[in-house]
Each structure stands twice: as structure tokens, then as C-alpha cells.
N, C-alpha and C positions, 0 to 999 in steps of 0.2 A: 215468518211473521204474517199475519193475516191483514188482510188491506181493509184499513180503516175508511166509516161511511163519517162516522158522526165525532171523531176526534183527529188531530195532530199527533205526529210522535216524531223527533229532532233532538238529534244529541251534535252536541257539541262540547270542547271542552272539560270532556271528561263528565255533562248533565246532561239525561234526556229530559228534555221538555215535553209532557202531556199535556195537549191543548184541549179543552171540551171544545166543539165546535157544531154550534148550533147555533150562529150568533144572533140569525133572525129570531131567533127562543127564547133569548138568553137564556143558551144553551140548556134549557128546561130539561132534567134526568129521564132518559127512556132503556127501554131492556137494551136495546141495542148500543143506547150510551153505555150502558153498564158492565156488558159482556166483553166492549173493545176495552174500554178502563181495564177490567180485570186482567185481560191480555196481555194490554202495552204494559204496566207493571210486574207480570210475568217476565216481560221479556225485557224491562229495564235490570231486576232485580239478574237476569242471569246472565246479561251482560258484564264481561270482566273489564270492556272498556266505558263502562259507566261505573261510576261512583258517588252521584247525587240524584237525586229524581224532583223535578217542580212538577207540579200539576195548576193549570192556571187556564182561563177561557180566553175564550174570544171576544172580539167586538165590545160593549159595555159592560158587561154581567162577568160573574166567573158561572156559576149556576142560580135559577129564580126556584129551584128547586123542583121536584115533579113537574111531567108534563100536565099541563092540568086541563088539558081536553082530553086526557085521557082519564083524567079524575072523576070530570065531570060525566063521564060516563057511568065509572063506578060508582054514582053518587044515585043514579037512577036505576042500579041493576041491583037482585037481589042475590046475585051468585057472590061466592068467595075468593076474597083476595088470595090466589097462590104465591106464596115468598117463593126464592130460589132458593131449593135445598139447603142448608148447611150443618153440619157437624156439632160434635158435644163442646171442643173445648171452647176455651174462651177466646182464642184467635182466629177460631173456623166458622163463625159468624159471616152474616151476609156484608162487613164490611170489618171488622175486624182482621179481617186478615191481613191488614193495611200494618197492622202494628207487629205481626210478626216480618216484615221485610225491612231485612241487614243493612238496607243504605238509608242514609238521610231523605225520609221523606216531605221535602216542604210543597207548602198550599201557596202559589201567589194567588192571592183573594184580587185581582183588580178592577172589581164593581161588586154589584150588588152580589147578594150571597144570601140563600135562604131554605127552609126545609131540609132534603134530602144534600142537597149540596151543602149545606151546613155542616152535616152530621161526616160527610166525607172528608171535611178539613180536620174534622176533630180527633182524626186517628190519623192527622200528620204531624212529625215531631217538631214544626215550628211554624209559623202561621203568619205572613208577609201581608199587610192590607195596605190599599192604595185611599191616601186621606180622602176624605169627604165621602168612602166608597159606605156603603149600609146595609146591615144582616139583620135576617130574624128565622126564630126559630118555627116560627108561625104556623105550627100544629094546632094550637087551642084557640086558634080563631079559624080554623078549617073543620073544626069538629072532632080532629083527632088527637094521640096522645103522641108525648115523647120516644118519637122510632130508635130503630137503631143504634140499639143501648143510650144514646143520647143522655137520658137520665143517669148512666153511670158514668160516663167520660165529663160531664159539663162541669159536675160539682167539685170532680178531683184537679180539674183545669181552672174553674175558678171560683171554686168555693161556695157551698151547701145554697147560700143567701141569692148568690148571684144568678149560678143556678135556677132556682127557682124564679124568680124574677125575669131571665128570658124564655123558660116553657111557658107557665101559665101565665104569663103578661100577652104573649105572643108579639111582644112591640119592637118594631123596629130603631136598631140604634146606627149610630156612627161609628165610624173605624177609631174618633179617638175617646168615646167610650168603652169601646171594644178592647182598645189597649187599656184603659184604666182597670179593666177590670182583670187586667192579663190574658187576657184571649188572644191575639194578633202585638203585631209589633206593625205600628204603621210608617210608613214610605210615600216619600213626596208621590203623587200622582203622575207627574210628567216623567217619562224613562222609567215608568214602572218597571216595568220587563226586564230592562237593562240591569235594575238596583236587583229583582232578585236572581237574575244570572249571575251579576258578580256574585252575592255572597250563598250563592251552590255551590261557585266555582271555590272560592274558599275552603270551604269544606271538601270538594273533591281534589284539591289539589295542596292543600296545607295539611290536613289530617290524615292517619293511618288509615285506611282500610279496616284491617285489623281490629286497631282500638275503637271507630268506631261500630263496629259491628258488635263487637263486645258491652260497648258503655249503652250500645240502645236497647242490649237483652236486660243488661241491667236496670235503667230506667222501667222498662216493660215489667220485668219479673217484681219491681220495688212494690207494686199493687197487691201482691197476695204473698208477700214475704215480709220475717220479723226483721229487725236491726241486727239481730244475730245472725240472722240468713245468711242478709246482702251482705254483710262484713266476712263470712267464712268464705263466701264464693268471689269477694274480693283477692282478698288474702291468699287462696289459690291458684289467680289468674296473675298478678304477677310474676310469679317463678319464672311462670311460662313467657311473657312477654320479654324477659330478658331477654330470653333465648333467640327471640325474633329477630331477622332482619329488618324490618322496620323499628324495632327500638334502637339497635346500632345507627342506624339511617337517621333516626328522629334527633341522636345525642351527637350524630359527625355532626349535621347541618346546622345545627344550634353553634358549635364549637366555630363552623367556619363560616359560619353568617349568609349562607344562602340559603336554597327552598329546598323543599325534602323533596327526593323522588321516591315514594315508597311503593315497594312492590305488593303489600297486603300480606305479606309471608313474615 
């Protein structure tokens, strides 16, 4: 594992925690932010002794989005922006690839959250924000447009109107608009941390392995498949799940009223 400048990585309890940390920044996105992210996710996801992943900042902010002295560079030069490589499919994108990894990926949001760090919650499977904390998508009042597929993840999370409404508005809202509109699910502010540790630890510690890794290729594949698809590949995957030892595991512990210890097999 490569020694991190500009994040945290901490597992406990069966979650590693990814911290952004750049808190004098609020933690503001840089290559090098981006290249330890991709890392520590590497190496949460191949971890057998992890089974949920948060990603959450430091100090006030979670991300303010770009560094933006480094923008403001770009803003006076006439050379081109070079992306980081990525590939054809739809998960091999320069941050998509967030949605092809098998464990529960959640965002604790707990502060502000904006731009590029926006678009990075957006390909987590559940979105934890700290009350009073406030996002914006805030391209179209920097000049530019909806990165990072952003335009195709916002509208299927929360619908075409909304969507639209936080690109080109570029306006900053609150976490309990944020939830109104189903984007985040907000969380007292005090013991933030704490509220989304416990419920990672839920999920690493109550759920199958297994099944979740299956129900989130499900979720993921529901985008570009019919009702007949996701029901055939349904349909197919139980057989197999009988056969699991976490489905026997799931049905004793149910029977005798304690916690599952599932092996992921």
C-alpha cells in the first residue's frame, strides 16, 4: 500500500474509512488527491477483511471541489486540459469506475461539497450528509459544463427536473433540500462520523458479502437492461444462492435469533 500525502485510510470493524485530507483546502480535488483515492479503493475493495468503504473529509468540508489555483491557472493558459486516460466501457471512465466496486460504497458528506467532489459522491451507493452541511454543482457559474458524466448519474438519482435545476442554476443548497430531492439522507451533525460508522458497520457486519455484491451489480446493470433482463438474471442467481453458505448462515441466524457470521461463500 502506498503512503498517503493527501488522504487517511482506517479500517475498522470490518469499514475502511477514506479520509480526503487537505482540510486547510477543504480538501480542494488535486491529481495527487485523485491518484491516492484510486489507490486506497483498490486496496479497500481487495481487502477480504473489509466489507464496507466511507469516504468522508476532513476538518469542515468533505471536498470545495477543484483546486482552484490550479484553475485559475488554467483559466489564463491557452494549452489543453489533459484528462487521465480511460477506457471504452461505461465503468472505465475517469470516475466511474467507483460503480463497478463489489462493496458498499458510501459518501459521509460532512460539510460542504461541491464540483468535482460532488460528482465523486455520485457514483456512491448511498449518500450520508451532515444537517446544515451545503452542495453545489457549481460548473455553470465557473464557466464550465457538467463533468464527469454528472449529467447522466444526477437525473437517474434524482430525476430529469432536478437535475437540471442543480447544473445550470449552479446554486447552492442545504443537506435538507438535498434529501428532499433524494440525493443524501441527512444526519444530526454532532457524531457525524460516528452515525456513518455505525450504519457501514451494519452493512459489513449484518449483510452477506455475497448478496451484497450481487444486488449492487444488479442495481448497476438495471441502467442499460430491460425488465426482462434483470428478472432472467434474477431468476438465475438464486439456485445458486441456496447452495451458499451464507444463505444457510442467513436462515440458522434468523431461526436462533442472533447476528450472522457470514463467510461471503
Amino acid at each position: 500500500m502506498m503512503k498517503y500525502t493527501e488522504l487517511l485510510y482506517a479500517v475498522d470493524d470490518r469499514v475502511a474509512t477514506i479520509t480526503l485530507n487537505r482540510p486547510d483546502r477543504m480538501n480542494a480535488w488535486t491529481p495527487t488527491m485523485e491518484a491516492e483515492f484510486r489507490e486506497a479503493v483498490g486496496v479497500a475493495s481487495a481487502d477480504d477483511g473489509v466489507r464496507a468503504i466511507v469516504v468522508t473529509g476532513a476538518g469542515r468540508g468533505f471536498c470545495a471541489g477543484a483546486d482552484m489555483g490550479r484553475l485559475q491557472g488554467r483559466a489564463t493558459s491557452s494549452a489543453p486540459i489533459a484528462a487521465p486516460p480511460s477506457g471504452d466501457g461505461d465503468f472505465d471512465q475517469r470516475y466511474s469506475y467507483l460503480l463497478a466496486v463489489t462493496k458498499p460504497l458510501i459518501a459521509g458528506i460532512n460539510g460542504a461539497v461541491a464540483g468535482v467532489g460532488l460528482c465523486v459522491t455520485l457514483y456512491c451507493d448511498l449518500r450520508y450528509m451532515a444537517a446544515g452541511a451545503r452542495l453545489s454543482t457549481a460548473f455553470a457559474r465557473r464557466g464550465l459544463i457538467a463533468e464527469h458524466g454528472s449529467a447522466w448519474m444526477l437525473p437517474r438519482l434524482i430525476g430529469p427536473m432536478n437535475a437540471a435545476d442543480l447544473l445550470m442554476s449552479g446554486r447552492t443548497i442545504d443537506a435538507a433540500e438535498a434529501e428532499s430531492m433524494g440525493l443524501v439522507r441527512t444526519l444530526h451533525a454532532e457524531n457525524f462520523a460516528a452515525q456513518v460508522q455505525a450504519r457501514a458497520a451494519e452493512f459489513a457486519n449484518l449483510s452477506s458479502p455475497r448478496s451484497m455484491r450481487i444486488i449492487k451489480q444488479q442495481l448497476r446493470n438495471a441502467a442499460f437492461e430491460s425488465l426482462a433482463e434483470a428478472t432472467r438474471f434474477a431468476d438465475a442467481e438464486i439456485p445458486k444462492c441456496l447452495e451458499t453458505e451464507d444463505f444457510k448462515e442467513g436462515v440458522a441466524s434468523f431461526v436462533e435469533k442472533r447476528k450472522p457470521a457470514f463467510t461471503g461463500r
